[in-house]
Biotite code that builds the C-alpha atoms (Angstrom):
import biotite.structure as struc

atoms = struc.array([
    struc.Atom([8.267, 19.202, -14.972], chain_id="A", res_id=1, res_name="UNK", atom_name="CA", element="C"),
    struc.Atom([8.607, 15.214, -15.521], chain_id="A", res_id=2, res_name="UNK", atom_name="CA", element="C"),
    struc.Atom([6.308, 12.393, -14.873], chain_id="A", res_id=3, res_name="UNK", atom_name="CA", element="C"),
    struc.Atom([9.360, 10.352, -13.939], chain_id="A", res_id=4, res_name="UNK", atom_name="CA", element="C"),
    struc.Atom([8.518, 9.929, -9.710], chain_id="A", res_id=5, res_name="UNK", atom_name="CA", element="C"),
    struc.Atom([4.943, 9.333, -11.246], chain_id="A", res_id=6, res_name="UNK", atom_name="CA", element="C"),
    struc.Atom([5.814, 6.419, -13.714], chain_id="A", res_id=7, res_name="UNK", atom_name="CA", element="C"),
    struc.Atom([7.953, 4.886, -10.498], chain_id="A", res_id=8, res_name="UNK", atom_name="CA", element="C"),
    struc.Atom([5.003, 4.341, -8.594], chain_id="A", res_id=9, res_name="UNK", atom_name="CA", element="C"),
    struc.Atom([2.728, 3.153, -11.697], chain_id="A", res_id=10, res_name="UNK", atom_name="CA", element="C"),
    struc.Atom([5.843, 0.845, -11.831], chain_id="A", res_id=11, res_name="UNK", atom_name="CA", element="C"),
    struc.Atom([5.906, -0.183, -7.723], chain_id="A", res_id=12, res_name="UNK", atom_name="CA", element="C"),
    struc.Atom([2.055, -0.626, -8.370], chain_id="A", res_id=13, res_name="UNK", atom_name="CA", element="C"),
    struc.Atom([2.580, -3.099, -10.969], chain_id="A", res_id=14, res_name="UNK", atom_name="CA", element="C"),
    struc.Atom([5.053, -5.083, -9.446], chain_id="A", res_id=15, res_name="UNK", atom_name="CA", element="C"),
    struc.Atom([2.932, -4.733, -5.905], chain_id="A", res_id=16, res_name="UNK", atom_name="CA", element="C"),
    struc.Atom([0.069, -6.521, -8.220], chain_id="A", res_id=17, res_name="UNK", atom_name="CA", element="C"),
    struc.Atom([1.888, -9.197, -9.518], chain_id="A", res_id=18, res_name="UNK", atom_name="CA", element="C"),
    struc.Atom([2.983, -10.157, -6.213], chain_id="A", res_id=19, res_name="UNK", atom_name="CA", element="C"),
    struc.Atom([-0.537, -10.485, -5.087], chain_id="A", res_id=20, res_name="UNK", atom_name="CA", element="C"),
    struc.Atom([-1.476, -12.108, -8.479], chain_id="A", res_id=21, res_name="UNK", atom_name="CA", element="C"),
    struc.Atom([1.140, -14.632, -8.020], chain_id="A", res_id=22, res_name="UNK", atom_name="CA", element="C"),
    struc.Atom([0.485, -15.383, -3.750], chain_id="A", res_id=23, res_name="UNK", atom_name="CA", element="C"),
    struc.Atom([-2.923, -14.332, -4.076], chain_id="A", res_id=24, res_name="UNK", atom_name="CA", element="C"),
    struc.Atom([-2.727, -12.092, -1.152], chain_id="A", res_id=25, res_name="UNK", atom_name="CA", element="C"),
    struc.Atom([-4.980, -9.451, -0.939], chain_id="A", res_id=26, res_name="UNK", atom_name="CA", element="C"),
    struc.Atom([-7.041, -8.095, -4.248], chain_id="A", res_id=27, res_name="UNK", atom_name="CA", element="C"),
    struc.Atom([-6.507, -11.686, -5.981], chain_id="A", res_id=28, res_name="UNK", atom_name="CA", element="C"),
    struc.Atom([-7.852, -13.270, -2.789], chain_id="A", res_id=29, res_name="UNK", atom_name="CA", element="C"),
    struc.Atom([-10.780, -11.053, -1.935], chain_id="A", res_id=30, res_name="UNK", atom_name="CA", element="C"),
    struc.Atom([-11.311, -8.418, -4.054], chain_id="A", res_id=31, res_name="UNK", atom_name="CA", element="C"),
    struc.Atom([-14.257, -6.520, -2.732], chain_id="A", res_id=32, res_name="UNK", atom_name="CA", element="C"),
    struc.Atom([-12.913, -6.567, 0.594], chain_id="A", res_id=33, res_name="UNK", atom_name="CA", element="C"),
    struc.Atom([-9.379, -5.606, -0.528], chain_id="A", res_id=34, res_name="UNK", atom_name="CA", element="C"),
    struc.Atom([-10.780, -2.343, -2.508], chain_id="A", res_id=35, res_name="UNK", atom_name="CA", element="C"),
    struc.Atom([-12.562, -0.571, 0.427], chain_id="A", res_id=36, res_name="UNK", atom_name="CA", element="C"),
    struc.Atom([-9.600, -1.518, 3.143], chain_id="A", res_id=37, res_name="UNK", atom_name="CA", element="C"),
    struc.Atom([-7.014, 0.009, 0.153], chain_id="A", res_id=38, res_name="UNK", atom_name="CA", element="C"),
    struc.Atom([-10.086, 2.805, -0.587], chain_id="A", res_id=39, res_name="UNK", atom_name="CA", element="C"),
    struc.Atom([-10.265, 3.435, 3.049], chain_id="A", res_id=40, res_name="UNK", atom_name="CA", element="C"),
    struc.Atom([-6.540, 3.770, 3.848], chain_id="A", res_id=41, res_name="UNK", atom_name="CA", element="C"),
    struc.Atom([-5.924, 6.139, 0.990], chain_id="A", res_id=42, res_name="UNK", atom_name="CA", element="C"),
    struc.Atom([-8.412, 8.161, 2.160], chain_id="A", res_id=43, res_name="UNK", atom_name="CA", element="C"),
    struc.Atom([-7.299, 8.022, 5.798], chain_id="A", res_id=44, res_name="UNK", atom_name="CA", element="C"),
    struc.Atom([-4.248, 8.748, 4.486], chain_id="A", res_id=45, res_name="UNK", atom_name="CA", element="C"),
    struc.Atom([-5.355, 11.926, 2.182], chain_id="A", res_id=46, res_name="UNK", atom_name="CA", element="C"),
    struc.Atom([-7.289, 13.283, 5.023], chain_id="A", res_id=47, res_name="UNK", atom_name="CA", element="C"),
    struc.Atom([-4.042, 12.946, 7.493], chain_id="A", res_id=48, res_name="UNK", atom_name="CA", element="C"),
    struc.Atom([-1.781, 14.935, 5.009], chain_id="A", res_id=49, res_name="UNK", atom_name="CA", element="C"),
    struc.Atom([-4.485, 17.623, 4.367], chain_id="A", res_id=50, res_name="UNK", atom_name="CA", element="C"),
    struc.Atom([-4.832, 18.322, 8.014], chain_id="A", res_id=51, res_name="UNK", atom_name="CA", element="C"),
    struc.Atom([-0.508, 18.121, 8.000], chain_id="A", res_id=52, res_name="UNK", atom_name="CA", element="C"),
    struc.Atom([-0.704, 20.978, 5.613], chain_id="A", res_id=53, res_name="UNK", atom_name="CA", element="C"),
    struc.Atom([-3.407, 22.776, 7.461], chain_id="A", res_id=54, res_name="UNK", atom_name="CA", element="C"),
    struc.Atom([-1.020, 22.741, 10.446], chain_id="A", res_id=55, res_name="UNK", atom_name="CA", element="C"),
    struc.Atom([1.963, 23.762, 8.537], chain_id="A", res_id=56, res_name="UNK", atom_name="CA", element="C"),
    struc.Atom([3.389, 20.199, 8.526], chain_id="A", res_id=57, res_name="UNK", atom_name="CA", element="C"),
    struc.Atom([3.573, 19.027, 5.987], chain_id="A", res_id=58, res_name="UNK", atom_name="CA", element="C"),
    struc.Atom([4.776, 20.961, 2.480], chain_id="A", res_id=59, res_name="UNK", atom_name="CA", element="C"),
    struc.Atom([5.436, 19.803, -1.210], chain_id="A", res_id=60, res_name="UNK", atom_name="CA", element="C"),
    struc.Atom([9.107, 20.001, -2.173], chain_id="A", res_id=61, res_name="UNK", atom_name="CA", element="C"),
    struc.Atom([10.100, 20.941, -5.233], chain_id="A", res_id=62, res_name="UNK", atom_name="CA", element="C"),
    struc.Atom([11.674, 18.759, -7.502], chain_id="A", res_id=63, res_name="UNK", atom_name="CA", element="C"),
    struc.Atom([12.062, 17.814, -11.001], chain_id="A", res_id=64, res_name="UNK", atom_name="CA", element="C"),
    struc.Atom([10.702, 14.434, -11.244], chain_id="A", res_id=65, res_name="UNK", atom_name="CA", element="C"),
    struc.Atom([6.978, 15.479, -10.186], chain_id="A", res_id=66, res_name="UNK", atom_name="CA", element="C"),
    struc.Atom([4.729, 16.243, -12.457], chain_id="A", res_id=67, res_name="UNK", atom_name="CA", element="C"),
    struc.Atom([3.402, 19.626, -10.884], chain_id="A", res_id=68, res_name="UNK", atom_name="CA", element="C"),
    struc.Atom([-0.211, 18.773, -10.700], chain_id="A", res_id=69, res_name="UNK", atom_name="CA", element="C"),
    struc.Atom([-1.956, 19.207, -7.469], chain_id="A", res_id=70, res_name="UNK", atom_name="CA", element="C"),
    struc.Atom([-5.395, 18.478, -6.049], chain_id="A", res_id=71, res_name="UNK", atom_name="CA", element="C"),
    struc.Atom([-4.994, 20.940, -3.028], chain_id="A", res_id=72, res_name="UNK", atom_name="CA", element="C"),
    struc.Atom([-2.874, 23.159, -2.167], chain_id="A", res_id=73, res_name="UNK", atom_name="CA", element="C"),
    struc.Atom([0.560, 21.455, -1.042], chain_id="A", res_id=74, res_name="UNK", atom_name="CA", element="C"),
    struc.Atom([-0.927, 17.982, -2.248], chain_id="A", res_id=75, res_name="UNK", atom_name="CA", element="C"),
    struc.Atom([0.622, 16.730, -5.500], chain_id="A", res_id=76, res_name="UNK", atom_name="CA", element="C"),
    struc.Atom([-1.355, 13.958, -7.551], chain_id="A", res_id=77, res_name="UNK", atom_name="CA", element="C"),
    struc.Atom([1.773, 11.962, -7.018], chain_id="A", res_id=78, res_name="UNK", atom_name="CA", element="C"),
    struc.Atom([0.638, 11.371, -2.909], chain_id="A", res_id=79, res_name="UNK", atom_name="CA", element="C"),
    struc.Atom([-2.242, 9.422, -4.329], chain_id="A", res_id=80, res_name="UNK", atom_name="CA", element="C"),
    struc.Atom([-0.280, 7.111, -5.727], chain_id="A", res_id=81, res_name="UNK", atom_name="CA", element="C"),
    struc.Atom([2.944, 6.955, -3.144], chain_id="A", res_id=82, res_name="UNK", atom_name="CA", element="C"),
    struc.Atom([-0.322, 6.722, -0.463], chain_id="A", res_id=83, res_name="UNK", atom_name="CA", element="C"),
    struc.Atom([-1.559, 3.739, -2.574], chain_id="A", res_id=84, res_name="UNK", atom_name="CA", element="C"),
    struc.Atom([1.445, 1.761, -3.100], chain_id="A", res_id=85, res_name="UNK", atom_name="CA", element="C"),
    struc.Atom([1.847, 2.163, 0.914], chain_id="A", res_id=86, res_name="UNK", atom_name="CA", element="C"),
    struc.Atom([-1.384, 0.773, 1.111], chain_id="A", res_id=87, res_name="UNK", atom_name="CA", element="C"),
    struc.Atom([-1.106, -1.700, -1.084], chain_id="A", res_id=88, res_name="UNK", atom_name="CA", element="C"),
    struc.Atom([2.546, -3.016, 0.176], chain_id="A", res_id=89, res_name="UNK", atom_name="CA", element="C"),
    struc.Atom([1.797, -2.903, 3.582], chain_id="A", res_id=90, res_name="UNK", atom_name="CA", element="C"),
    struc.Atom([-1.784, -5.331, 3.345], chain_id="A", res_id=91, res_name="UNK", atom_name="CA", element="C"),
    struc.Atom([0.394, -7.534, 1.109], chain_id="A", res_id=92, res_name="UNK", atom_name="CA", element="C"),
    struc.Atom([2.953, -8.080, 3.788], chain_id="A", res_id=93, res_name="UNK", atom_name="CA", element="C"),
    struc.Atom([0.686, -8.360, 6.284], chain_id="A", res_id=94, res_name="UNK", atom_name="CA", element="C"),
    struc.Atom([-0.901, -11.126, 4.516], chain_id="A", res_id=95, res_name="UNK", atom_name="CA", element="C"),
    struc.Atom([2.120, -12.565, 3.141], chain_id="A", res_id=96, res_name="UNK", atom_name="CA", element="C"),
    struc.Atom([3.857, -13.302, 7.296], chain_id="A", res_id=97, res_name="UNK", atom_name="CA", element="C"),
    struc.Atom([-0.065, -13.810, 8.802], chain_id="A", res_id=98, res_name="UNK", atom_name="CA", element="C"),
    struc.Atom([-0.152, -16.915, 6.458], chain_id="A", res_id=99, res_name="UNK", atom_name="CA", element="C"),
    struc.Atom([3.444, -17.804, 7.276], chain_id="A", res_id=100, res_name="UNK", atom_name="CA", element="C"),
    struc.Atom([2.419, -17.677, 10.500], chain_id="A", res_id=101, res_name="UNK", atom_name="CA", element="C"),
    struc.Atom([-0.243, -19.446, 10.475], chain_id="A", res_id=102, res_name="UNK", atom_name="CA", element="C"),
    struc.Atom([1.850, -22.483, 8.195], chain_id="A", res_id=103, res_name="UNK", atom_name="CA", element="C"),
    struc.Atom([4.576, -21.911, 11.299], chain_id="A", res_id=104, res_name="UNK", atom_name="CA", element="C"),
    struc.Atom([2.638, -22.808, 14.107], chain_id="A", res_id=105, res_name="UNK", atom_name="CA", element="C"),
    struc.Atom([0.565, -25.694, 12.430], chain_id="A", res_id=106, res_name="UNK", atom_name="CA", element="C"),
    struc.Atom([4.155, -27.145, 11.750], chain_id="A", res_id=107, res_name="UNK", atom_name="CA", element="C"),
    struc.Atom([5.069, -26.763, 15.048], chain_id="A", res_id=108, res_name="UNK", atom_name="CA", element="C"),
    struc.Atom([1.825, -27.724, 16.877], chain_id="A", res_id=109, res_name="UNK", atom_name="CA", element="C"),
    struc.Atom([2.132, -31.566, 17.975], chain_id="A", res_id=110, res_name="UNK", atom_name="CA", element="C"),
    struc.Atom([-0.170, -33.947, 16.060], chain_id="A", res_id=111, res_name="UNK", atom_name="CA", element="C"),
    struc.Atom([-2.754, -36.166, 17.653], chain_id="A", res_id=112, res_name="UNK", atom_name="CA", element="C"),
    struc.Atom([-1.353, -39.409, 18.228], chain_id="A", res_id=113, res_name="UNK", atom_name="CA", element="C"),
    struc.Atom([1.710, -38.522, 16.830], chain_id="A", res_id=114, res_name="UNK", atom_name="CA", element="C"),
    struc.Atom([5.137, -38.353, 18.942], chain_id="A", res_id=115, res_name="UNK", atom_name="CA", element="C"),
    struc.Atom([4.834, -34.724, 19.861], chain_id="A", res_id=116, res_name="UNK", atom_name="CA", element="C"),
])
């Protein structure tokens, strides 16, 4: 047993963090709002894999890097984190190109009184 698949998503979490920390995208921008949507999609998330397994879907692997710990049958502490770092990466992209988006068409949008 190893911790190593573990320590690579405390890892992706950090570096997740200071990506937010530096662009303040999601908990660095609103914090209470960014800890029940990550909260929330976690726990969508938990309850989607633990129905999977129910239905013979889903199934841990085996492997050598995870730790071994589980917190249902067929659900490795590891998901929490791998469902987290999902979480986390995908609101901080969605922030990241709904801002560029945003800059985009204010650049592009003609100015009043200006030449178009």
């Amino acid at each position: 047993m190893s911790a190593a698949y573990g320590l690579a998503l405390l890892v992706s979490l950090a570096g997740m963090a200071m990506l937010d920390r530096r662009f303040r995208l999601f908990f660095f921008d609103a914090p209470r709002r960014a800890a029940v949507v990550l909260v929330s999609g976690v726990a969508f998330f938990v309850v989607w894999d633990l129905v999977g397994v129910d239905l013979g879907i889903f199934f841990r692997g085996r492997t050598e890097f995870m730790s071994g710990w589980l917190l249902a049958p067929q659900l490795p502490v590891e998901e929490i984190g791998f469902l987290a770092l999902l979480c986390y990466l995908t609101m901080n992209l969605y922030v990241a190109f709904t801002r560029l988006t945003v800059r985009d068409r204010e650049r592009a949008a003609p100015r009043p009184g200006g030449h178009g």
